[in-house]
C-alpha positions as CSV (number, residue, x, y, z in Angstrom):
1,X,7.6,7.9,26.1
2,X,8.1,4.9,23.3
3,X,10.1,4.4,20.9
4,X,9.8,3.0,17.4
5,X,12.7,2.7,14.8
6,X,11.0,1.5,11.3
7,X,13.7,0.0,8.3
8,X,12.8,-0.7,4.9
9,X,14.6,-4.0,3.7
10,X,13.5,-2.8,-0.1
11,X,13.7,0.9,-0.5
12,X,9.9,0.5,-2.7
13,X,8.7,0.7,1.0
14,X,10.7,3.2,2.5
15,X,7.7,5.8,1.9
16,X,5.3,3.7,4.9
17,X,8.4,4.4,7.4
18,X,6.6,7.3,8.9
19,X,3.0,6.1,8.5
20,X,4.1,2.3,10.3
21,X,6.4,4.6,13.3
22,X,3.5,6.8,13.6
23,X,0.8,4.7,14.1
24,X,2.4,1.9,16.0
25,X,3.6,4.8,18.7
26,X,-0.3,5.6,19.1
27,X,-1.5,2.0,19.3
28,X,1.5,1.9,22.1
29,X,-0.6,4.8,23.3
30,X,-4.0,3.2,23.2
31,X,-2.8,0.3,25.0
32,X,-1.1,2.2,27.9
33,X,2.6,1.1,27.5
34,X,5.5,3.5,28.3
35,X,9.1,3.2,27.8
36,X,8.9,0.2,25.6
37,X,10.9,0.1,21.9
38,X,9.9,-2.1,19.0
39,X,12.0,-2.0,15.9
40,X,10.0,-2.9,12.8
41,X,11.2,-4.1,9.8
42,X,9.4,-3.5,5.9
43,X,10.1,-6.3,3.7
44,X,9.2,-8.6,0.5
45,X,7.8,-11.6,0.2
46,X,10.3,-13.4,-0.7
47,X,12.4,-12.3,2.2
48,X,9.0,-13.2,4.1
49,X,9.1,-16.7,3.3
50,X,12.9,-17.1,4.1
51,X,12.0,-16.1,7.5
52,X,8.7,-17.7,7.7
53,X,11.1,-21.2,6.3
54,X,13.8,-20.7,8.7
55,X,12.0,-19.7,11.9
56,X,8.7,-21.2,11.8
57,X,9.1,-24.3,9.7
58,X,6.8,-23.1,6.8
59,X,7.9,-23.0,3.7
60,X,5.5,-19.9,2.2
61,X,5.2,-16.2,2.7
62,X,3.2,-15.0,5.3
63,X,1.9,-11.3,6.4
64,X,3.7,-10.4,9.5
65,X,6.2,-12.1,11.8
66,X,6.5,-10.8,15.2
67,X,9.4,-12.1,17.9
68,X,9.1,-11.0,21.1
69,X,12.5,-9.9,22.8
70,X,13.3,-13.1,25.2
71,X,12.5,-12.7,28.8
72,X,15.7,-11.3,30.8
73,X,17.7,-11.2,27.6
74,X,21.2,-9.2,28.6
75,X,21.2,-6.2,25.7
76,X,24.0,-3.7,26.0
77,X,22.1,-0.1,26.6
78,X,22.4,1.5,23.2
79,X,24.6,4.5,22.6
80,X,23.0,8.0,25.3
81,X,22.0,5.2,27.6
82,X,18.3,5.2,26.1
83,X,16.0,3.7,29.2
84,X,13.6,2.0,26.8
85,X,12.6,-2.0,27.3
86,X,12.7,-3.6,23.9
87,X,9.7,-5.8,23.5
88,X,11.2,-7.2,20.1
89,X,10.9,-7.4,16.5
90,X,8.3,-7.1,14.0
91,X,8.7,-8.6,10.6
92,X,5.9,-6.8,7.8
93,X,5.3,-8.1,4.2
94,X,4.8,-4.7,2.3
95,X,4.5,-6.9,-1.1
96,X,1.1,-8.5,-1.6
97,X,2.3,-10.1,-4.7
98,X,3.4,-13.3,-3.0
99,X,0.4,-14.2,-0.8
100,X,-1.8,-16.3,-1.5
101,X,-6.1,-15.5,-2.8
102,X,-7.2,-16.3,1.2
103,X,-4.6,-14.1,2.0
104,X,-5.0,-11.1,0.1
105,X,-9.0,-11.2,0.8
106,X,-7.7,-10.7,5.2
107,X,-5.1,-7.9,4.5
108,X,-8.3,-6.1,2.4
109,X,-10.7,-7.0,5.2
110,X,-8.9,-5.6,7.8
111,X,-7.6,-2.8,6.0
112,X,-10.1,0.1,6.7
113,X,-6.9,2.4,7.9
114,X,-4.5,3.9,5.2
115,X,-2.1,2.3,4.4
116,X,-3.1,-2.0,5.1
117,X,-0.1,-2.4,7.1
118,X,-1.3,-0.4,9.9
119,X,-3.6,-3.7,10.6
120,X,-0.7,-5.9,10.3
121,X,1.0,-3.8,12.6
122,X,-1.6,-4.0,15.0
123,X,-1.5,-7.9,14.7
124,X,2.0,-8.1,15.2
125,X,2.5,-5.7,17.8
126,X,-0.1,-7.7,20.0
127,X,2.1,-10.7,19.2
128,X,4.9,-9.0,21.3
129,X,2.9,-8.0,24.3
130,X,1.4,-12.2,24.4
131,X,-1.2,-12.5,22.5
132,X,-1.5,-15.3,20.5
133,X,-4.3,-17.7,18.0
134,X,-3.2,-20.9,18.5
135,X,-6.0,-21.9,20.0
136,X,-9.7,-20.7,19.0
137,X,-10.8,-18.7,22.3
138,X,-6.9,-17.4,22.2
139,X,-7.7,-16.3,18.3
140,X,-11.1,-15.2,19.4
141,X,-9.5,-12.9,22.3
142,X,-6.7,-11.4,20.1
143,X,-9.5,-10.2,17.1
144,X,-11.2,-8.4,19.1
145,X,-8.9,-6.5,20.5
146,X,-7.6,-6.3,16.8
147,X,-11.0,-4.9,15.9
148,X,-11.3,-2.1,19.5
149,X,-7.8,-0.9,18.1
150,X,-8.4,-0.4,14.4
151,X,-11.3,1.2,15.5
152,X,-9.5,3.5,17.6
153,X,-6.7,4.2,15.3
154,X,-9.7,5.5,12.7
């Protein structure tokens, strides 16, 4: 069993909570993981590009930000002593106002589920288990297994 816990940093998003928890717990399905917990986080873009400026260097909003819990990080067990691995932290922009023409035009690509965040979702939850596009055949790897899950989520 998995666990999700899904906060809205602006309460205009608080009605994708269940949608987001729900969906990322059956992509955690699809791709065979058990006893893992990712906390996901709905914000603006202007809280975005703080992070985006602060952890990444770049000062502009951005669509998701994923950080992946470090590697024999020491956590206190939470409260009922929950046996779950956190995998990390998952940052979604649930404002489209801020980004960018090239960036709205992906988000509506890639959006054939209801609502568009469940494709960033998928994107960032790959993030956390080590996928990455910095390089093309990396970029070329992670969109296709993008594409098998949205496909499987429909």
């Amino acid at each position: 069993m998995n666990r999700v816990v899904v906060a809205s940093l602006d309460k205009r998003f608080k009605k994708f909570e269940k949608k987001i928890s729900a969906t990322a717990l059956k992509i955690l399905k699809i791709l065979n993981k058990d006893g893992v917990e990712a906390d996901i986080y709905l914000i603006d873009s202007r809280k975005m590009r703080f992070l985006n400026k602060k952890f990444r260097g770049k000062d502009k909003t951005t669509t998701v930000l994923s950080f992946e819990e470090p590697k024999n990080f020491i956590c206190p067990p939470p409260a009922g002593g929950s046996k779950h691995k956190k995998i990390g932290e998952i940052y979604l922009n649930a404002d489209l106002r801020g980004l960018d023409a090239d960036q709205r035009g992906k988000i509506q690509r890639k959006s054939t589920l209801s609502p568009r965040l469940s494709a960033l979702l998928v994107h960032g939850l790959l993030h956390l288990f080590g996928y990455d596009h910095q390089k093309k055949s990396d970029r070329v790897k992670m969109e296709r297994v993008e594409k098998s899950l949205i496909s499987k989520l429909l």
